[in-house]
C-alpha positions as CSV (number, residue, x, y, z in Angstrom):
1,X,-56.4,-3.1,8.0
2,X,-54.4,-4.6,10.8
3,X,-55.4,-8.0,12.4
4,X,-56.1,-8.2,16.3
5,X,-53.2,-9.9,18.1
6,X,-54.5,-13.2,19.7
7,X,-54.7,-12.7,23.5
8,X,-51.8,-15.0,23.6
9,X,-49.7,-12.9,22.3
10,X,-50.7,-10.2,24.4
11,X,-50.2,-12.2,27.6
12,X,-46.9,-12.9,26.2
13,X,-46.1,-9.2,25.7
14,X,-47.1,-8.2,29.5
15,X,-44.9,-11.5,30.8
16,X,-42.1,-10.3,28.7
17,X,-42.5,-6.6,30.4
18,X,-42.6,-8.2,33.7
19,X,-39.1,-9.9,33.8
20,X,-36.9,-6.7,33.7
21,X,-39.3,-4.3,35.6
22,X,-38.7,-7.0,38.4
23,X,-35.0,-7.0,38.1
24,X,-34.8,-3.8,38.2
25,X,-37.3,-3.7,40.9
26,X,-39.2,-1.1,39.1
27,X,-42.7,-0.2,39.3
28,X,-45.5,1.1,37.1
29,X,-48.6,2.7,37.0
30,X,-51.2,3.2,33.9
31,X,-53.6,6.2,32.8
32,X,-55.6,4.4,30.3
33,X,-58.0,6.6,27.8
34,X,-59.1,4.8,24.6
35,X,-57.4,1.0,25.9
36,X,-59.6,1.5,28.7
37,X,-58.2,-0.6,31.5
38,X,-56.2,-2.9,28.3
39,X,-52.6,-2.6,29.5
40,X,-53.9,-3.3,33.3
41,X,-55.8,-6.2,32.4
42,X,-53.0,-8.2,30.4
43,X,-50.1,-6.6,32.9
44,X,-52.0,-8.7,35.9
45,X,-53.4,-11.5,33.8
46,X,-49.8,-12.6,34.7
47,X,-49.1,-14.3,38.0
48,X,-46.1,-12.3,40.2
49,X,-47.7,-8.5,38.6
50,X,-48.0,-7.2,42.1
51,X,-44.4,-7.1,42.5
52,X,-44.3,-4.1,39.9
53,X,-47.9,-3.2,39.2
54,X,-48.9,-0.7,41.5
55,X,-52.5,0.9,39.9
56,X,-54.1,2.7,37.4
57,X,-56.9,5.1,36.3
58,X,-59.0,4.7,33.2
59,X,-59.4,8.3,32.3
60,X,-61.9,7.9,29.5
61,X,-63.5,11.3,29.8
62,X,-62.2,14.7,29.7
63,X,-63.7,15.4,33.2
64,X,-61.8,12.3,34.3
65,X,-58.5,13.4,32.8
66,X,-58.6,16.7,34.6
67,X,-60.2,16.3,38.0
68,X,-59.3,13.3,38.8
69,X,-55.6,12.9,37.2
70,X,-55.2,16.6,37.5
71,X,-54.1,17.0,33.8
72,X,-54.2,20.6,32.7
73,X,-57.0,22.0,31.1
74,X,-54.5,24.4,29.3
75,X,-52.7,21.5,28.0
76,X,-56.1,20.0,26.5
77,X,-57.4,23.3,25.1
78,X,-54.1,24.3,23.7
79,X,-52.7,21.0,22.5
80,X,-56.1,18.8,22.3
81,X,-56.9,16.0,24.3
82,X,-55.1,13.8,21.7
83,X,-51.9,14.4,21.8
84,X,-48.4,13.9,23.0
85,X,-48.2,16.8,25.6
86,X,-51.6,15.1,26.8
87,X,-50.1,11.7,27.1
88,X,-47.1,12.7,29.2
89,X,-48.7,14.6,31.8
90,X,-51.3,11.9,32.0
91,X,-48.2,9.9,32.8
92,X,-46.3,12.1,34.7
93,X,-49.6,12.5,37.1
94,X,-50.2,8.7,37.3
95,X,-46.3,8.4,38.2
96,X,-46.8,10.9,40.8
97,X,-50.1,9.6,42.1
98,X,-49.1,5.7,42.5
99,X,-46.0,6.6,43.7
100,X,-44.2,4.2,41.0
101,X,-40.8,4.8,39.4
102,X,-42.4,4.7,35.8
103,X,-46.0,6.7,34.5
104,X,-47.9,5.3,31.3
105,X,-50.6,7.7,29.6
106,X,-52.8,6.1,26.7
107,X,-54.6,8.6,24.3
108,X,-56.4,8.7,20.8
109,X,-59.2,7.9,19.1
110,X,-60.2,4.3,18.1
111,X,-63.4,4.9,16.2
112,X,-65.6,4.4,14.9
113,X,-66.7,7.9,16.0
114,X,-64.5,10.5,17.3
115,X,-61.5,12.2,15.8
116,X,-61.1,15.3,13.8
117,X,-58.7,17.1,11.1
118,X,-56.1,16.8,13.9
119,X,-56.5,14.2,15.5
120,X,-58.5,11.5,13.2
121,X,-59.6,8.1,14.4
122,X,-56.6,6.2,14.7
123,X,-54.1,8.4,16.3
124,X,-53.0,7.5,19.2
125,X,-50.2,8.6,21.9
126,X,-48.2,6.8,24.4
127,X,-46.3,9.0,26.9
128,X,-43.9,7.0,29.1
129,X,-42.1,8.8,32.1
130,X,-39.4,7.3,34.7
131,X,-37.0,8.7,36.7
132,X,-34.4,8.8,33.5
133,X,-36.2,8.8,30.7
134,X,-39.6,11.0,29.2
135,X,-40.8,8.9,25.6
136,X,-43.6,9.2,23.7
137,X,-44.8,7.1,20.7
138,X,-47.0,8.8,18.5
139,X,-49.1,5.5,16.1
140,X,-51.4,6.1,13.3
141,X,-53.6,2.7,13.1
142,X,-56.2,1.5,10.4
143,X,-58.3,-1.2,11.4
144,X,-61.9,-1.8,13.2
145,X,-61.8,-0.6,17.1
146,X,-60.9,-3.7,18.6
147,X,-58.1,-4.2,16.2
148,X,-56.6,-0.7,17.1
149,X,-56.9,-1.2,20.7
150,X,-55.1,-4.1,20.9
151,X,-52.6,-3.0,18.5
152,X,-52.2,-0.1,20.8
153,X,-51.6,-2.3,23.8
154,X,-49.2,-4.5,21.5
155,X,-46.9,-1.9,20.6
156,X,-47.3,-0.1,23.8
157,X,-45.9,-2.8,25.8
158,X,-43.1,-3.4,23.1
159,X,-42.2,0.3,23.6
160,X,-42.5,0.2,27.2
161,X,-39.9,-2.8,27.4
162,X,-37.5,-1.0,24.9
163,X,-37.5,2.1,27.3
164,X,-37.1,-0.1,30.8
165,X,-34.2,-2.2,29.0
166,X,-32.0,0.5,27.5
């Protein structure tokens, strides 16, 4: 079972984040499913966010995900709504909607319901897009749902920095 980062640490992460994206005068955007608004929250919990921060949707629901985002209902029937190819266009369409040089998509399942033989509780996915560069990061996480959602938004934002740095 993991431990849930302190929200020190997490603040820490989103400051760390904010330094280069500013420097490179990049901006980002979030489509949150299972964090739920996580990555926003700690991103503006730090003062000078606005300068790279541009929005976000929380696109809980599959409803949410496809008429509101305008992510594919192909994609979702043929890949499942857990799942990289999910998590990229969720990024790609946030990228494209906020009008920011980088797109972040968030889904998975954090329990303690949900998941299936494909996609159990736990798996999560992480699409990143810029103008250079199309990631994902693909976690499998033990732990209560608290703990996996902020694990998810700790190693989220430590991805997120690798890709804006390289």
């Amino acid at each position: 079972m993991s431990e849930k980062p302190s929200d020190e640490l997490l603040f820490h992460h989103a400051e760390r984040l904010l330094y280069p994206l500013k420097l490179k005068k990049m901006t980002i955007a979030f489509a949150e499913s299972v964090t739920a608004g996580g990555f926003m929250y700690y991103l503006t919990s730090v003062p000078g966010a606005s300068e790279v921060f541009k929005g976000g949707i929380v696109a809980y629901s599959n409803e949410i995900k496809t008429d509101v985002l305008g992510v594919s209902k192909e994609t979702i029937e043929r890949y499942g709504v857990v799942s990289k190819e999910v998590a990229i266009e969720m990024a790609k369409k946030v990228r494209e909607m906020m009008g920011t040089t980088i797109g972040v998509g968030i889904t998975g399942y954090a329990g303690p319901e949900g998941g299936d033989e494909f996609a159990p509780v736990g798996q999560i996915y992480i699409g990143y897009v810029d103008n250079d560069c199309e990631d994902d990061l693909e976690l499998n996480l033990k732990g209560e749902r608290e703990e996996i959602r902020f694990d998810i938004i700790m190693k989220g934002l430590g991805r997120i920095l690798r890709n804006v740095v390289l």
